[in-house]
N, C-alpha and C positions, 0 to 999 in steps of 0.2 A: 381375567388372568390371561394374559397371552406370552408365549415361549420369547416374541421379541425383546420382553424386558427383562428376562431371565438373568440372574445377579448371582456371582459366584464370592461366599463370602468366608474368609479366611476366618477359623476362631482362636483369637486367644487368650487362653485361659487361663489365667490366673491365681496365683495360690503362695503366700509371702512373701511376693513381687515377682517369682519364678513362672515360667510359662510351662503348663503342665496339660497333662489329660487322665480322665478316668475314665474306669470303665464301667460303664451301666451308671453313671454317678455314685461309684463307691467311693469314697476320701481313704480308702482302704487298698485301694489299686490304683496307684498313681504310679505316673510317669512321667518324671520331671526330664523338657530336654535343653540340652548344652544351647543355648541362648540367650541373651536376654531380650525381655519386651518390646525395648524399642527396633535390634535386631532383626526383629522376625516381625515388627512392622515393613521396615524397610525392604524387607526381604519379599514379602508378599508385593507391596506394592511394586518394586521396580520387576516383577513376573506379570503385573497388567492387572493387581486387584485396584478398584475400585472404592470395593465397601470392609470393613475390618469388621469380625464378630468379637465382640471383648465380654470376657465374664469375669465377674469379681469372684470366684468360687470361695472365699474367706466370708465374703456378706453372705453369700447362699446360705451358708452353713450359719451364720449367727455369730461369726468369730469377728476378732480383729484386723482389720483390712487395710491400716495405713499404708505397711507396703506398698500395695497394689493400688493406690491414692498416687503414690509418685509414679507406679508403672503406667497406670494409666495415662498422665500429666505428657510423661515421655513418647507414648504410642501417639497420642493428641496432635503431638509439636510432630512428626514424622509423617502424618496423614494431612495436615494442615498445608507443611513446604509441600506435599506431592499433590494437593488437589483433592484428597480421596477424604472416605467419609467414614465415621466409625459408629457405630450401634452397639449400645451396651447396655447389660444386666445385672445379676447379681444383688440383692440385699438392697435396691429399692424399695422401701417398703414408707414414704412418704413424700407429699408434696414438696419439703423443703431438702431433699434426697435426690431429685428426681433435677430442681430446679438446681443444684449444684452438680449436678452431671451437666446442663445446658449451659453454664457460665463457664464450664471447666473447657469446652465446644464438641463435643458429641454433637451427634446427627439426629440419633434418632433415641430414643431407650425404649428396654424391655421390660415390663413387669411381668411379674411369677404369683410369689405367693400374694403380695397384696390384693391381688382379683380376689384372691377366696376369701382372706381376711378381714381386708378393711375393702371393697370392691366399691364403695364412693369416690375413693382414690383415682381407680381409672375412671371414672365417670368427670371428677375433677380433672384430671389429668387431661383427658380430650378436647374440655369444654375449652381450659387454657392457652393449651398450646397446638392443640389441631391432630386431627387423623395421620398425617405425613409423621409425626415427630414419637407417636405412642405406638407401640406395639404390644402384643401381650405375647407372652410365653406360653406356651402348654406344653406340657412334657408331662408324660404318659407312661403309666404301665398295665396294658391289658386294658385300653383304652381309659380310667381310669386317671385324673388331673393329681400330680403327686406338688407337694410343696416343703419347703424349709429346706433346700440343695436335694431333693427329693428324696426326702429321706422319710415325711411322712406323707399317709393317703388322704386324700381329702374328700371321696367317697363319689366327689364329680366325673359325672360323666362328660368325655373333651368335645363332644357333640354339641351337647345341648348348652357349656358352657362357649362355645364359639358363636352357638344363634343368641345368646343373650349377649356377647360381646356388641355382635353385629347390630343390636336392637340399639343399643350404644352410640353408634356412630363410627367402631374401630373396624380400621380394615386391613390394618397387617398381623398376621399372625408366623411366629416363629413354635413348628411344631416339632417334638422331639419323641419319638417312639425310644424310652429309656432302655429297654432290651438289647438295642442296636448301634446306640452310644457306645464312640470310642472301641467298637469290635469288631470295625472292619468286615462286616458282612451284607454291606450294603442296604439302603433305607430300607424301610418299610413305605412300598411305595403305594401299595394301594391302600393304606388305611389313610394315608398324606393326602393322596388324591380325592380320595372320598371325603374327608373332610372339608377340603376346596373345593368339591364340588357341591357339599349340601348348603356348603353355610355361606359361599362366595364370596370370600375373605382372599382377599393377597396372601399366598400360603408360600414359607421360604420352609425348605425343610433339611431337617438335622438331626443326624446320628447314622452311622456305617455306611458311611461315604467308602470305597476303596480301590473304585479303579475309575476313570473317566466314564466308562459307558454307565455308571451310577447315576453321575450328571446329567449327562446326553438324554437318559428317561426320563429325569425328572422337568428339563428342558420340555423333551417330547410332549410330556403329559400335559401343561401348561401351569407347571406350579410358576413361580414368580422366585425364587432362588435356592440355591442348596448351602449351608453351612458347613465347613470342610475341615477336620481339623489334624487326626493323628495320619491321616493317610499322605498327608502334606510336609507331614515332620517328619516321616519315615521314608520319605519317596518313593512311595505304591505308584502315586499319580504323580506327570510333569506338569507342572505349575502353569509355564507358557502356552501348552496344548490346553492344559482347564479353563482359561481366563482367556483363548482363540475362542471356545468353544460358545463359553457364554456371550463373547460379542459376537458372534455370529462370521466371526473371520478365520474358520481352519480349516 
């Protein structure tokens, strides 16, 4: 993991085509803002993002997500003209899910609950399409791997499921300390860290992002990217100073 590939990645989230945030992943505290998808694709990108974090929070949840079928479609076609790349989640939870997120052109996907679930999945998933394109999600409470839009516990420790990831062949991981989601109180950096460091995974980390110097640590530390989402929409942080930072130009 070294700070030089350090990757600052916008999230957007998703939730009946609308670009939303919650907090702590409640669907109970949302905050839907004045955009639309493709909008605040272009909006990120033309400030110097690169990579786009996209969640289908309607799959998370088990819900209906055609909506967010065309948002996504739309975010795709505005990363595509600019060059940039998008990583997405949400309600994968099968090979033939997974393989029309890659026709759709996604970069890379995230799985969640299917590691606890059906965890053949990723194991298929790697074998097919390669380490570069799979990532897993862990998102945590009280160290603790939550799933179904983390609404339940799945009694996994995030540790020991990341050294079996790793036994796998998977090397990126997107971690989320749920506490810190969407509340603007900045990561949770040493449990981020310690994580990347036991299991030595590509570790991109996400939740309570709120001012640049959030970044600059996680940078610091040598995680591999930060995921950024209400402090973006709210303008806590300047977009062009975040995405200076992570190319290593401010």
């Amino acid at each position: 993991m070294s700070s030089a590939s350090f990757t600052i990645l916008p999230a957007i989230d998703l939730r009946g085509g609308q670009v939303v945030r919650l907090k702590e992943g409640d669907p109970n505290r949302q905050t839907q803002y004045d955009t639309t998808p493709a909008a605040a694709a272009r909006r990120w990108i033309r400030a110097g993002a690169r990579w786009l974090h996209v969640v289908n929070l309607d799959g998370a949840f088990g819900e209906s997500a055609a909506a967010n079928q065309l948002a996504l479609s739309e975010i795709l076609a505005e990363a595509q003209h600019a060059g940039a790349a998008v990583q997405f989640g949400g309600g994968l939870r099968s090979l033939e899910a997974i393989q029309s997120a890659f026709v759709l052109g996604v970069r890379r996907v995230v799985l969640g609950t299917i590691i606890v679930e059906q965890p053949q999945v990723m194991v298929d998933a790697l074998a097919r399409w390669g380490a570069e394109r799979v990532a897993a999600g862990l998102d945590a409470r009280d160290g603790r791997i939550q799933v179904r839009g983390w609404q339940n516990d799945s009694a996994l420790n995030a540790r020991d499921l990341a050294l079996d990831l790793r036994s796998q062949g998977l090397r990126w991981v997107i971690f989320t300390d749920i506490a810190h989601d969407g509340m603007q109180t900045g990561l949770n950096l040493s449990a981020t860290t310690a994580l990347a460091r036991e299991s030595g995974l590509n570790m991109i980390a996400s939740g309570g992002v709120s001012r640049l110097e959030d970044a600059a640590e996680a940078k610091a530390a040598g995680l591999s990217g930060a995921i950024i989402g209400r402090a973006l929409y709210e303008g806590t942080v300047d977009p062009q100073a975040l995405f200076a930072l992570a190319t290593g130009k401010e």
